[in-house]
KOLSEKE-397635 format. One record per residue (C-alpha): y, x, z; residue in three letters; residue number from 0. Coordinates in steps of 0.1 Angstrom, whole numbers, plus 5000, padded with zeros to 4 digits. Last residue first. Example, Ala and Ser with C-alpha at 12.3 -4.5 7.8 and 13.67 -1.06 7.14 Angstrom:
BEGIN
<<4989; 5137; 5071>; "SER"; 1>
<<4955; 5123; 5078>; "ALA"; 0>
! end
This chain:
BEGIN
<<4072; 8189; 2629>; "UNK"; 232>
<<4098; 8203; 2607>; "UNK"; 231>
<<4096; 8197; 2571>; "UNK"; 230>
<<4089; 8223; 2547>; "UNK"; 229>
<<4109; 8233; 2512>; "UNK"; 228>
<<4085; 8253; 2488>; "UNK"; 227>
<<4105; 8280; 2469>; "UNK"; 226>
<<4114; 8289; 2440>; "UNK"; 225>
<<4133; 8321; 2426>; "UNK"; 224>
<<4154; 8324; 2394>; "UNK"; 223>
<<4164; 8343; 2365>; "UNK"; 222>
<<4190; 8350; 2334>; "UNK"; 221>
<<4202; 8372; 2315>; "UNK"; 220>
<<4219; 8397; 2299>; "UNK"; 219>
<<4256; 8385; 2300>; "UNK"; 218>
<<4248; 8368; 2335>; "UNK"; 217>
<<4231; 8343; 2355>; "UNK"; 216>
<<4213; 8341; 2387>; "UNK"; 215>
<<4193; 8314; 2399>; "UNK"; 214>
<<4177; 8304; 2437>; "UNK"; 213>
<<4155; 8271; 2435>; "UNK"; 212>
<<4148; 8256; 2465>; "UNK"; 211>
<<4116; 8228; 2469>; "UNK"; 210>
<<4111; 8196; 2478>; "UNK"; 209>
<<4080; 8173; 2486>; "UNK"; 208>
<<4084; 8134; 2493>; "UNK"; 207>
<<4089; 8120; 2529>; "UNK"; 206>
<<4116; 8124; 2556>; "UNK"; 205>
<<4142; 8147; 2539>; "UNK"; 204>
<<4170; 8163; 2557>; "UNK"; 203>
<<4195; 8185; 2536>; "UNK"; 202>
<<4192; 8223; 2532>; "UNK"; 201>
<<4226; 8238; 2547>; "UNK"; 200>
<<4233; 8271; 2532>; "UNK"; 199>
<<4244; 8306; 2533>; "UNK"; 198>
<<4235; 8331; 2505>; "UNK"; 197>
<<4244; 8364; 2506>; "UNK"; 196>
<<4246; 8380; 2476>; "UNK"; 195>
<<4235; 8417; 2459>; "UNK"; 194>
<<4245; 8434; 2435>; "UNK"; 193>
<<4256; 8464; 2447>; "UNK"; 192>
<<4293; 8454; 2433>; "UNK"; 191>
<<4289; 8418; 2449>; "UNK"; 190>
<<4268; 8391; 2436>; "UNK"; 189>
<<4283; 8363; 2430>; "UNK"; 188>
<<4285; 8325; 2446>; "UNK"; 187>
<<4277; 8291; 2445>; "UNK"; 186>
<<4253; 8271; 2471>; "UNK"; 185>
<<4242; 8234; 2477>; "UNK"; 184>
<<4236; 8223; 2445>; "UNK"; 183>
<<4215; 8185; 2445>; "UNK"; 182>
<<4188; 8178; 2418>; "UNK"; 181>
<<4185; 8139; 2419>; "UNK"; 180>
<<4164; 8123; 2454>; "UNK"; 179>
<<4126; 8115; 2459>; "UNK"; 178>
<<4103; 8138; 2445>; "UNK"; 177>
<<4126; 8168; 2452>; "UNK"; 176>
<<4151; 8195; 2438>; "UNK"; 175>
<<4175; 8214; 2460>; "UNK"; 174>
<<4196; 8243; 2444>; "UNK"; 173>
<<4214; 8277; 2454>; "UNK"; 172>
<<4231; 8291; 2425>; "UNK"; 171>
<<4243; 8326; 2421>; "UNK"; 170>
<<4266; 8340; 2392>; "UNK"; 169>
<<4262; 8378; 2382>; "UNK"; 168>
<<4293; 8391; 2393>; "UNK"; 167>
<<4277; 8431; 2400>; "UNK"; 166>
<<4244; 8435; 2384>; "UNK"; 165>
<<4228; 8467; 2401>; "UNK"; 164>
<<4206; 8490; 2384>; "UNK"; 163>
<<4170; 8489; 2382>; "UNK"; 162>
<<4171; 8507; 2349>; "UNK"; 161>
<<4145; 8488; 2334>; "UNK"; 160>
<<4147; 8451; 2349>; "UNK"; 159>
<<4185; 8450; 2356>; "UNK"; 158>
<<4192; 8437; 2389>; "UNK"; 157>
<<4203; 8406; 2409>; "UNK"; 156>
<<4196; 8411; 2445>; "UNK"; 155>
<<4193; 8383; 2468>; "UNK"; 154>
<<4203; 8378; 2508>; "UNK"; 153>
<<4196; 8351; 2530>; "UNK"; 152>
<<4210; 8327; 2555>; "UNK"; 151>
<<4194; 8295; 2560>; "UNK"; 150>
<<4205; 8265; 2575>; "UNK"; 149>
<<4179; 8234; 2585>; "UNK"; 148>
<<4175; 8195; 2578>; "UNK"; 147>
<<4146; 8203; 2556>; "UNK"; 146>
<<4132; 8239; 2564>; "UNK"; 145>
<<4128; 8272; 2544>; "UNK"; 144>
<<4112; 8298; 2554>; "UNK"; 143>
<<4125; 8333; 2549>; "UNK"; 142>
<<4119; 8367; 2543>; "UNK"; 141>
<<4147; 8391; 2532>; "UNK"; 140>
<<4157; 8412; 2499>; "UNK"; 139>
<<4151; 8381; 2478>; "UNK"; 138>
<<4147; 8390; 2443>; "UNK"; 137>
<<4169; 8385; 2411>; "UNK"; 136>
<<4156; 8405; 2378>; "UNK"; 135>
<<4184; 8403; 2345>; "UNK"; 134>
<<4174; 8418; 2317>; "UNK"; 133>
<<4172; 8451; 2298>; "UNK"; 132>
<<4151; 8449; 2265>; "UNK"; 131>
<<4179; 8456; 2236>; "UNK"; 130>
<<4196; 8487; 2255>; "UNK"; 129>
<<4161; 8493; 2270>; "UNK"; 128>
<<4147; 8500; 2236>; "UNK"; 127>
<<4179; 8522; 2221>; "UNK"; 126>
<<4178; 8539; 2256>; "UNK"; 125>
<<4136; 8547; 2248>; "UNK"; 124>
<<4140; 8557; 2213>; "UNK"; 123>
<<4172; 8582; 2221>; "UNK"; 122>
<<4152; 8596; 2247>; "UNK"; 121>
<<4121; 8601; 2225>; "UNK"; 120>
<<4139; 8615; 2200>; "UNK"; 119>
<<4156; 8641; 2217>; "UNK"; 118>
<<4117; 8649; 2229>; "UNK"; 117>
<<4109; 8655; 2195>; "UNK"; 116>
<<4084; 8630; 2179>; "UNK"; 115>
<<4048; 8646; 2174>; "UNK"; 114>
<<4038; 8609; 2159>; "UNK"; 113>
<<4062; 8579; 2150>; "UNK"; 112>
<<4039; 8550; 2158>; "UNK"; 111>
<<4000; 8552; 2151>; "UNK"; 110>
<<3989; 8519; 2137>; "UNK"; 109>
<<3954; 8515; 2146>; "UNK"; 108>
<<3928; 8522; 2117>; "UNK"; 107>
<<3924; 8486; 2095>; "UNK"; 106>
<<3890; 8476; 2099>; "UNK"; 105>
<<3861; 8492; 2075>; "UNK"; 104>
<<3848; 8475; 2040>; "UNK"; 103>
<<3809; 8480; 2032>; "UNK"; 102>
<<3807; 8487; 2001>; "UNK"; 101>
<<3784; 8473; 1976>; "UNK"; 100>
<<3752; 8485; 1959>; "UNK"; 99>
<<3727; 8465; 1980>; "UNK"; 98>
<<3744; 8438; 2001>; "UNK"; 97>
<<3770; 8447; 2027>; "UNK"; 96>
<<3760; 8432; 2066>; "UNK"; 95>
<<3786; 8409; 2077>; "UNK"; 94>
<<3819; 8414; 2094>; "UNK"; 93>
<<3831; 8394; 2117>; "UNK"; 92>
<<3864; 8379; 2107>; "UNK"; 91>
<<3899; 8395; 2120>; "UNK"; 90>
<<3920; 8370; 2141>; "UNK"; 89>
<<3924; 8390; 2173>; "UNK"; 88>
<<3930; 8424; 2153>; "UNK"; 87>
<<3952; 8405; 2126>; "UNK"; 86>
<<3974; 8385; 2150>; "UNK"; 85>
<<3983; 8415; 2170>; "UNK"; 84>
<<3990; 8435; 2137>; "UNK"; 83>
<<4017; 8408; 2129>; "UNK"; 82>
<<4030; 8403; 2169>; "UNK"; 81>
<<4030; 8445; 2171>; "UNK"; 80>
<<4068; 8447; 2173>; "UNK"; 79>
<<4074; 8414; 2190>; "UNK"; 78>
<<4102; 8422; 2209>; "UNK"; 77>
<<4086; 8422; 2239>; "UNK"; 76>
<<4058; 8445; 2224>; "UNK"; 75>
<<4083; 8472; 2214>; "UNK"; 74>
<<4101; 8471; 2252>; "UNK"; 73>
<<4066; 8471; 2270>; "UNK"; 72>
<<4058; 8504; 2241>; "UNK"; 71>
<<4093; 8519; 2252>; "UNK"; 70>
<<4087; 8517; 2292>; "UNK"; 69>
<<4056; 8538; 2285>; "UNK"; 68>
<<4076; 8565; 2266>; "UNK"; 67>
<<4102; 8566; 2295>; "UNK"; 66>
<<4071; 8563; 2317>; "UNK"; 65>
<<4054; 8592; 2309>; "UNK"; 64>
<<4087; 8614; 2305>; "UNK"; 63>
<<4095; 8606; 2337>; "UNK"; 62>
<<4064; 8619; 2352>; "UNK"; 61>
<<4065; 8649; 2328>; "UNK"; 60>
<<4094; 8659; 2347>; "UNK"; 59>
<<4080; 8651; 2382>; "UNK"; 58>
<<4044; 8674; 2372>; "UNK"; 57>
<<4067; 8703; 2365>; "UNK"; 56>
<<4080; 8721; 2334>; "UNK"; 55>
<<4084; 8755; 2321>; "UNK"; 54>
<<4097; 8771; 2291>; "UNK"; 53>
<<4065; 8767; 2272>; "UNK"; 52>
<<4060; 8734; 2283>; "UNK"; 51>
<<4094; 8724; 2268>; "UNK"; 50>
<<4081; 8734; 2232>; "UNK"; 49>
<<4050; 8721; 2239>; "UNK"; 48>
<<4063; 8688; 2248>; "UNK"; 47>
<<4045; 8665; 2219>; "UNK"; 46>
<<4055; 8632; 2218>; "UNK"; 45>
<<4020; 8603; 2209>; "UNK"; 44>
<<4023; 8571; 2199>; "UNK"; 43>
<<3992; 8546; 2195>; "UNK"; 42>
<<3987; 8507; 2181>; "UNK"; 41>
<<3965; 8484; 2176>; "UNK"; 40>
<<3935; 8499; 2199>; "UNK"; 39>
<<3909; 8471; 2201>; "UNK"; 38>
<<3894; 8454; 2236>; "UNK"; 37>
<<3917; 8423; 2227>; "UNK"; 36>
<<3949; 8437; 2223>; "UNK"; 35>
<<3951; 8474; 2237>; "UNK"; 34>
<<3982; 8496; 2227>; "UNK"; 33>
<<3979; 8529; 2234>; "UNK"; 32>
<<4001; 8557; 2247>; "UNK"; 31>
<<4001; 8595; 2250>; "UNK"; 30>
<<4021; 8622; 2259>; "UNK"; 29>
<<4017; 8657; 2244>; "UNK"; 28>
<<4008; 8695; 2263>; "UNK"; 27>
<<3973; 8700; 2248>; "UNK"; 26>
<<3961; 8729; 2271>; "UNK"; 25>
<<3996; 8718; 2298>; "UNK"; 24>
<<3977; 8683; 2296>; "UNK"; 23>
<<3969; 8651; 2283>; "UNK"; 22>
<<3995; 8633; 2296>; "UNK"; 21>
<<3987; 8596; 2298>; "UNK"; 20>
<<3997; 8562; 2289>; "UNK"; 19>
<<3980; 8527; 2289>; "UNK"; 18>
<<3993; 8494; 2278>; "UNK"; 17>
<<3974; 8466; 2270>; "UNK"; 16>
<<3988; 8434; 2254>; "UNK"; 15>
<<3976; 8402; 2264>; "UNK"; 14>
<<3983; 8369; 2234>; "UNK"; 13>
<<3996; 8341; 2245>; "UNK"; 12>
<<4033; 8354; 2223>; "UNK"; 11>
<<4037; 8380; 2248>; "UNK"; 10>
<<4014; 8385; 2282>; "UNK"; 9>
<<4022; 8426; 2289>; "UNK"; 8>
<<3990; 8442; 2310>; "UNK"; 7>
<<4006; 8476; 2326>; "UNK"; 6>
<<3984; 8512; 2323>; "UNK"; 5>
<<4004; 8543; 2339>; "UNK"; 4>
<<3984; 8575; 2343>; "UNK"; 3>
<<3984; 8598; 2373>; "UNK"; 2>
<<3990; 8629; 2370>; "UNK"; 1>
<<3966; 8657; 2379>; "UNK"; 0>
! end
């Protein structure tokens, strides 16, 4: 049995829902729906009978689970569903139809290119990532942080679908604090991989709070890490 993916996507204040399944070499087709307030907005099923029937394993329909699943975060990121969002948590309650009306039913969920090839799919899902991808940065090491102390650690700056590296994305090491202006005390780039290492000199403080923020930038992106400065005791 495979195990399911289901991811909660916050866009636009509003909590998207996300949950895909296969449903089976007897019924051999991936689905996923979209969740917005209890009520399904949207659904997308890929039929892979025609690869069933050749042979598949349980690691190939894996990735063809989260390839589709990966496509519904991208579609909702860029506001695909935002209209039909707005409609299912906005709708009005609906009252009891007098004699000799009808009563009117809600809008059925929008189902999203069904019993697509698997070509398809792919193409769908590259096309999504292509306008999707960002920039992630991470620390690959624990640290702590102390006023008056160096540090020496390493960050990764990847893309947020394909994982891969991002080589010469632009590092910044940076002190903010209650009690003095926003002072840089690291520049770099990430290497080939990727990844940086960062060495520093965090500057003494006696009173007030402080923290680091870590940045990357690049062509797709950008991010950044804080972190609580402490003072020695």
């Amino acid at each position: 049995m495979i195990t399911g993916f289901n991811t909660d996507i916050k866009h636009n204040e509003k909590v998207f829902h996300i949950q895909t399944e296969d449903k089976g070499l007897q019924n051999p087709y991936i689905e996923s729906l979209v969740y917005v307030g209890g009520e399904i907005l949207a659904s997308k099923k890929t039929s892979y009978a025609e690869q069933a029937g050749a042979g598949v394993d349980e690691k190939w329909i894996g990735s063809l689970m989260e390839q589709q699943h990966r496509t519904m975060i991208a579609a909702i990121k860029r506001g695909r569903f935002d209209a039909d969002a707005t409609k299912s948590t906005a709708r009005p309650t609906m009252s009891r139809p007098s004699p000799g009306s009808t009563a009117v039913e809600p809008p059925p969920p929008l189902v999203i290119d069904e019993e697509r090839t698997l070509d398809q799919v792919i193409i769908d899902y590259l096309a999504s990532e292509a306008e999707s991808e960002h920039l992630e940065l991470s620390l690959l090491n624990s640290t702590e942080f102390y006023a008056g102390s160096a540090v020496e650690l390493r960050v990764a700056a990847k893309k947020s679908l394909s994982q891969n590296p991002i080589a010469a994305a632009a590092i910044e090491v940076k002190v903010i604090s209650t009690i003095e202006p926003p002072r840089v005390i690291f520049r770099g780039k990430t290497a080939a991989d990727g990844t940086a290492v960062v060495r520093c000199e965090i500057p003494p403080f006696a009173e007030g709070t402080a923290a680091i923020i870590i940045s990357a930038q690049s062509p797709i992106g950008n991010d950044e890490v804080k972190q609580l400065v402490k003072r020695k005791k």
